[in-house]
FIDRENFI-304834 format. One line per field, with one value per atom (N, C-alpha, C): atom name; x, y, z; residue in one letter. Coordinates in Angstrom, 1 decimal. Layout:
BEGIN
atom: [CA; ...]
px: [X; ...]
py: [Y; ...]
pz: [Z; ...]
res: [A; ...]
END
This chain:
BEGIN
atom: [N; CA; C; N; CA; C; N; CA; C; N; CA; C; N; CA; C; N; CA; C; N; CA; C; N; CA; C; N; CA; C; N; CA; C; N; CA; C; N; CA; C; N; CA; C; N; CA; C; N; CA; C; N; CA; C; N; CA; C; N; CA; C; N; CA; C; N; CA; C; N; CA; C; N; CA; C; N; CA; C; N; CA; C; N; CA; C; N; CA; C; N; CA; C; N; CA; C; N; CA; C; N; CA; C; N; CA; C; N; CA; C; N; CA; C; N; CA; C; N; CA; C; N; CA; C; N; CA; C; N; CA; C; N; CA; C; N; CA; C; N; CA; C; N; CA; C; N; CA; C; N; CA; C; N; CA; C; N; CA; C; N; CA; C; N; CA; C; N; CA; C; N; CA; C; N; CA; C; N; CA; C; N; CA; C; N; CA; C; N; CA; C; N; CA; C; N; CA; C; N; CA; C; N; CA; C; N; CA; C; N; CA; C; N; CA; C; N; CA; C; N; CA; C; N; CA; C; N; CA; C; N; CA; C; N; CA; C; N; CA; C; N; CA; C; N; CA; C; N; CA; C; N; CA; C; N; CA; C; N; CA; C; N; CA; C; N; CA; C; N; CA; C; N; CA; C; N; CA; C; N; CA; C; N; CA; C; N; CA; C; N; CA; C; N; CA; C; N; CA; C; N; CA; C; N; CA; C; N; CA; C; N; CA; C; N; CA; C; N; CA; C; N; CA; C; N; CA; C; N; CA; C; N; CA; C; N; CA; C; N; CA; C; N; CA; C; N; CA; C; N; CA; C; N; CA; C; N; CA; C; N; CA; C; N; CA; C; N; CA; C; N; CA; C; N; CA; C; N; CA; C; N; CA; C; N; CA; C; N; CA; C; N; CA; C]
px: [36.0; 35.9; 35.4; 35.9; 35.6; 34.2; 33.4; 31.7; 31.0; 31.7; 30.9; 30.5; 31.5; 32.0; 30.9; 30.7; 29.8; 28.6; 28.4; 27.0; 26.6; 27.2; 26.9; 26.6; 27.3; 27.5; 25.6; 25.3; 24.1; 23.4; 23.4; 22.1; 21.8; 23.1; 22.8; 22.3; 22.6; 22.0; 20.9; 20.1; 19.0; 17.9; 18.3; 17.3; 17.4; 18.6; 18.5; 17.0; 17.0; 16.6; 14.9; 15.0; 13.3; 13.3; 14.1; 13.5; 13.0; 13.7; 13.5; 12.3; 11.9; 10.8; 9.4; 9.8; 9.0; 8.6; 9.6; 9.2; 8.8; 9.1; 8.4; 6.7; 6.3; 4.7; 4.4; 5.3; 4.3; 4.4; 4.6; 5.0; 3.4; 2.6; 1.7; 0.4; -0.4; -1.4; -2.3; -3.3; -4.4; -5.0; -6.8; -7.7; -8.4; -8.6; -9.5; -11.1; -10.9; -12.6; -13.2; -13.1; -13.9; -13.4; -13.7; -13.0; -13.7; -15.0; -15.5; -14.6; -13.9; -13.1; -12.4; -12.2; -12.0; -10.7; -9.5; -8.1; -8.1; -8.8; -8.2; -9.7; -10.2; -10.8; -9.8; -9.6; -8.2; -7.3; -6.8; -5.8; -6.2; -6.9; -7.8; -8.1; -8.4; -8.3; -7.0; -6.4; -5.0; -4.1; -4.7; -4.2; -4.5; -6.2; -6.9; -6.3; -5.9; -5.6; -3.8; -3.2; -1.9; -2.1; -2.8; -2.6; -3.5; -4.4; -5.2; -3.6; -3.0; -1.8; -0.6; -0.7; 0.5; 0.2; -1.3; -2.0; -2.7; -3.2; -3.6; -5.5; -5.6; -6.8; -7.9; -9.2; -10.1; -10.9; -10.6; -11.0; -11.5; -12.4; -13.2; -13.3; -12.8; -13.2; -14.2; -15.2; -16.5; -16.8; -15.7; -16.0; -14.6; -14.7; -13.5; -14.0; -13.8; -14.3; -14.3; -12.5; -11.9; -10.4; -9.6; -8.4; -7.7; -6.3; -5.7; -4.1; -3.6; -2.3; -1.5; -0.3; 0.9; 2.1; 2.3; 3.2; 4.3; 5.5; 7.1; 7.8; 8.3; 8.9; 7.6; 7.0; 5.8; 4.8; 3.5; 2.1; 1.5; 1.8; 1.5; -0.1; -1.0; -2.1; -2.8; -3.6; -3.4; -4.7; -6.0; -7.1; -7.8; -8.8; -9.3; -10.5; -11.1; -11.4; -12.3; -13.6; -14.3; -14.1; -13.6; -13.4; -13.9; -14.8; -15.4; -14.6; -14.5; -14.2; -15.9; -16.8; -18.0; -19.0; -18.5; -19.3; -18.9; -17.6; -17.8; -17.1; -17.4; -17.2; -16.2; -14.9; -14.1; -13.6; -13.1; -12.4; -10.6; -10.3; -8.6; -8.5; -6.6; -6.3; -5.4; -5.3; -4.1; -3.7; -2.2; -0.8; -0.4; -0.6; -0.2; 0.9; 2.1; 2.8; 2.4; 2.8; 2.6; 3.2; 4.4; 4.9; 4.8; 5.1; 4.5; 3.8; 4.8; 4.4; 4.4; 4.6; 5.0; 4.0; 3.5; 2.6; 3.3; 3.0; 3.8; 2.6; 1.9; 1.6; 2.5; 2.4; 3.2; 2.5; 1.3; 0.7; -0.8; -1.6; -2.9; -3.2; -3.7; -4.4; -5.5; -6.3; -7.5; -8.0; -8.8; -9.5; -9.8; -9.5; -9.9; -11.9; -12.7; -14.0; -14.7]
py: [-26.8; -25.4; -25.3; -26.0; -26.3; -26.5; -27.6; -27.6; -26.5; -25.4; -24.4; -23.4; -23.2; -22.2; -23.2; -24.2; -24.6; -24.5; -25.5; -25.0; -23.2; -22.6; -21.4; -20.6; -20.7; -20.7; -21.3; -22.9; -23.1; -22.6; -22.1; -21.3; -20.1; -19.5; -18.1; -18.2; -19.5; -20.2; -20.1; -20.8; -21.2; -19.8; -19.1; -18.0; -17.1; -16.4; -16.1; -16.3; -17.7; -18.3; -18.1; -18.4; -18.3; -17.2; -16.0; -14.7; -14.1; -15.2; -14.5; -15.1; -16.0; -16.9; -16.4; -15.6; -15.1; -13.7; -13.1; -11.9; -12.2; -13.3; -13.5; -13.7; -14.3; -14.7; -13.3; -12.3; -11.0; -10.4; -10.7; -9.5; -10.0; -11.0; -11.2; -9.9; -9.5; -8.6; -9.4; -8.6; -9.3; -8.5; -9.1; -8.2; -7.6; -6.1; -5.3; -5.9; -6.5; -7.3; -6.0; -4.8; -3.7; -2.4; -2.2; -0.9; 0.9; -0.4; 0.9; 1.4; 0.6; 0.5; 1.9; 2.8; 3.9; 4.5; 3.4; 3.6; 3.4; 2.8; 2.9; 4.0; 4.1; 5.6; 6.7; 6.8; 7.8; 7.6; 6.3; 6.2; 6.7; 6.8; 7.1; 8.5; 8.8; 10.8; 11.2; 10.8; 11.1; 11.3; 10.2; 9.8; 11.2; 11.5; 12.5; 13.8; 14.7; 15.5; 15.8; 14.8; 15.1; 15.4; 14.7; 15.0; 16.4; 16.6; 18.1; 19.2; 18.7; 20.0; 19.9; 18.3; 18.4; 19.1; 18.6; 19.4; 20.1; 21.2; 22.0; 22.2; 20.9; 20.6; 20.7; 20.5; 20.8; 19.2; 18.1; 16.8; 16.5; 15.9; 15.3; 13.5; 12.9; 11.8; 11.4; 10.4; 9.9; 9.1; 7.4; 6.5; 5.5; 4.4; 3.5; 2.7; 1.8; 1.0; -0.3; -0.6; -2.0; -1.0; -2.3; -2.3; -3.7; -3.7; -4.4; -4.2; -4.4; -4.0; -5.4; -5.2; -6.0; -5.4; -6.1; -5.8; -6.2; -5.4; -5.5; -4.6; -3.6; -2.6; -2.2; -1.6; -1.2; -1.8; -1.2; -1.3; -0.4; -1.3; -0.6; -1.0; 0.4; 0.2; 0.5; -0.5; 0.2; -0.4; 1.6; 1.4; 2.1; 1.3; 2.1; 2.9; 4.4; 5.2; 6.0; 6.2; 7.9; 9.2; 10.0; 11.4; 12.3; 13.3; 14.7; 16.0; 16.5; 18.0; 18.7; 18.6; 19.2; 18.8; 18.8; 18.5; 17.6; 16.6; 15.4; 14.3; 13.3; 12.3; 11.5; 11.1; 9.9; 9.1; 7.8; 6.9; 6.9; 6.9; 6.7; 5.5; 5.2; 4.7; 4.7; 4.8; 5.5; 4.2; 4.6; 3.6; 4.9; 4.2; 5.1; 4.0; 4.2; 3.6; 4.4; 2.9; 3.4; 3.1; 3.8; 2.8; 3.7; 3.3; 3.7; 5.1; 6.0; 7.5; 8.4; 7.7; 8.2; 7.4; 8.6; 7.7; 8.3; 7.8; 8.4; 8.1; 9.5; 8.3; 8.5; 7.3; 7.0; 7.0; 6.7; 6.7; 7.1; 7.7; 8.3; 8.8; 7.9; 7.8; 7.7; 8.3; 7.8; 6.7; 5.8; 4.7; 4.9; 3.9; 3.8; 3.3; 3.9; 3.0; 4.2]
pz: [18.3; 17.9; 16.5; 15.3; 14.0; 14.1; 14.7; 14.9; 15.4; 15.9; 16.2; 15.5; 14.8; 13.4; 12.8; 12.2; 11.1; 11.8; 13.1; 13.9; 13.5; 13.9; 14.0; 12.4; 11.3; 10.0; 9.7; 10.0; 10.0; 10.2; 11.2; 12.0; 11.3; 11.1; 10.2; 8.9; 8.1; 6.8; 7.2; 8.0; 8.2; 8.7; 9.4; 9.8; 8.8; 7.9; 6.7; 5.6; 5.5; 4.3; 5.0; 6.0; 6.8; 6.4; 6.6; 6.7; 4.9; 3.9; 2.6; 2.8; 2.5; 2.6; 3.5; 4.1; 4.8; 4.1; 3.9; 2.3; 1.4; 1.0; -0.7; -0.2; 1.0; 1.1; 1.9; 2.3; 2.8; 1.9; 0.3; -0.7; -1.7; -1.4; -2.5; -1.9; -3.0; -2.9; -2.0; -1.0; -1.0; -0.4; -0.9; -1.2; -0.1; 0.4; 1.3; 1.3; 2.6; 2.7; 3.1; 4.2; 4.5; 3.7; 2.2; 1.8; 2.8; 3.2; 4.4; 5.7; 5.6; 7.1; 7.4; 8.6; 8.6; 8.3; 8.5; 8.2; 6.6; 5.9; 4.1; 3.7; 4.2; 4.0; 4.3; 4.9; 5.4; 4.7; 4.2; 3.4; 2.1; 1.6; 0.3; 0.6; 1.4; 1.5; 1.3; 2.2; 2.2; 0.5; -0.4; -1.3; -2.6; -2.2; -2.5; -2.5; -1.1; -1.1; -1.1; -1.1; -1.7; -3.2; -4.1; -5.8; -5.6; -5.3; -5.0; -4.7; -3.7; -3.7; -4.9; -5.3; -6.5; -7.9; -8.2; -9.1; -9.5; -7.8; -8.2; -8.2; -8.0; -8.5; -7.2; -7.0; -5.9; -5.9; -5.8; -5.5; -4.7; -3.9; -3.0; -3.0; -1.9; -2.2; -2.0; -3.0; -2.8; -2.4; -2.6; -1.8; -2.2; -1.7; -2.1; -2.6; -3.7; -4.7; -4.5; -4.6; -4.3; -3.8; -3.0; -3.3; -2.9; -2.3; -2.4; -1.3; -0.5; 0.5; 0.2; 0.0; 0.0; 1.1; 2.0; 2.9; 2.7; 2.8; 2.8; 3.4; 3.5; 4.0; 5.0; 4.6; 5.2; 4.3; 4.3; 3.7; 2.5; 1.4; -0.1; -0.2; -0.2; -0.5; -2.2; -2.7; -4.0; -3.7; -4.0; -4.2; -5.5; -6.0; -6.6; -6.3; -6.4; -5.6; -6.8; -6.0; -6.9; -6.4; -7.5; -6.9; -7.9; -7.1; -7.5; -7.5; -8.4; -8.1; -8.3; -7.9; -7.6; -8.7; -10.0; -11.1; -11.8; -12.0; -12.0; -11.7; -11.6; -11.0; -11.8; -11.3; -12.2; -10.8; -11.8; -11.0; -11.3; -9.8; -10.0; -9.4; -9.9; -9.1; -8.3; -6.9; -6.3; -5.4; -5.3; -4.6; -3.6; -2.5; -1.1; -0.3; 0.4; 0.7; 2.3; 3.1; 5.0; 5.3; 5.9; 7.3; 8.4; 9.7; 10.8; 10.8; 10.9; 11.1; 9.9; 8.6; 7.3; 6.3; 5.2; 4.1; 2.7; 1.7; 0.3; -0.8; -1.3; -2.5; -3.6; -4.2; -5.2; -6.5; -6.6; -7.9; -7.8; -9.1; -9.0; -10.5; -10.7; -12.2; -12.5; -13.4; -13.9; -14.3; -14.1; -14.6; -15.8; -17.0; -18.1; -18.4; -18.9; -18.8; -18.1]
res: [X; X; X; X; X; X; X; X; X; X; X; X; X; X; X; X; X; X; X; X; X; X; X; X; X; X; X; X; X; X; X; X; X; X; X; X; X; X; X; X; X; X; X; X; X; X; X; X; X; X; X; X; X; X; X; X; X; X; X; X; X; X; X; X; X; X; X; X; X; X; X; X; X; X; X; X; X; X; X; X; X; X; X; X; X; X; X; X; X; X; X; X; X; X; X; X; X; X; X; X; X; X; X; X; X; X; X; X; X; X; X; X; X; X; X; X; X; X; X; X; X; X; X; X; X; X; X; X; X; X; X; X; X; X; X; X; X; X; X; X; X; X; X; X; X; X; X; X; X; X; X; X; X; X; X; X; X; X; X; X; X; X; X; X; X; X; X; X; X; X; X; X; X; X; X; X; X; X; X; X; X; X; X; X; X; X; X; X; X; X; X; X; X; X; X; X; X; X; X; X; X; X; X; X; X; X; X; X; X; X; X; X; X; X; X; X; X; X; X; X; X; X; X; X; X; X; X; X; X; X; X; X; X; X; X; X; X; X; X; X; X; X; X; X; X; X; X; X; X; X; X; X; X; X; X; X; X; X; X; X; X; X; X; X; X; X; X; X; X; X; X; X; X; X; X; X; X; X; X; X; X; X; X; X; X; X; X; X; X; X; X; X; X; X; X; X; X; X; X; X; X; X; X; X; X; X; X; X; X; X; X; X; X; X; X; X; X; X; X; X; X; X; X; X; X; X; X; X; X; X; X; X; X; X; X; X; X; X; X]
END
């Protein structure tokens, strides 16, 4: 009875420890090979017209630059992006969080340069 309690104590040690280990290597950034691709275009609109309703502002996005997705909870996209309000042109950077049916952005800054 005593070996099963530890067998079992093991097991739970052991799948535990897989599972952090398994977070720490889905948590590194890595880099968007197609920023053309039609879902982080969307993601990058999306990103667009939520700061347009937080700020008020008339934004367009122009295209997506670079970015970068780190998965953990869900999928943190962090691109950098050109956007127009008609007459001119800057670069942000915006942090959009996904998970399934739900997006957040979380951050949208202007590019220094």
């Amino acid at each position: 009875m005593k070996f099963q309690y530890v067998f079992l104590l093991f097991v739970v040690l052991m799948t535990s420890t897989i599972g952090v280990k398994n977070q720490v290597i889905a948590s590194v950034w890595n880099p968007i090979k197609d920023v053309n691709d039609p879902h982080v275009i969307d993601i990058a609109k999306y990103a667009v017209t939520e700061q347009d309703k937080k700020a008020k502002l008339n934004l367009k996005l122009d295209k997506v630059i670079s970015g970068e997705t780190k998965v953990e909870v869900g999928t943190t996209y962090c691109l950098n992006i050109s956007a127009s309000d008609n007459i001119v042109s800057n670069k942000y950077n915006v942090v959009v969080l996904e998970k399934k049916h739900f997006r957040n952005l979380t951050s949208f800054v202007p590019l220094q340069g």
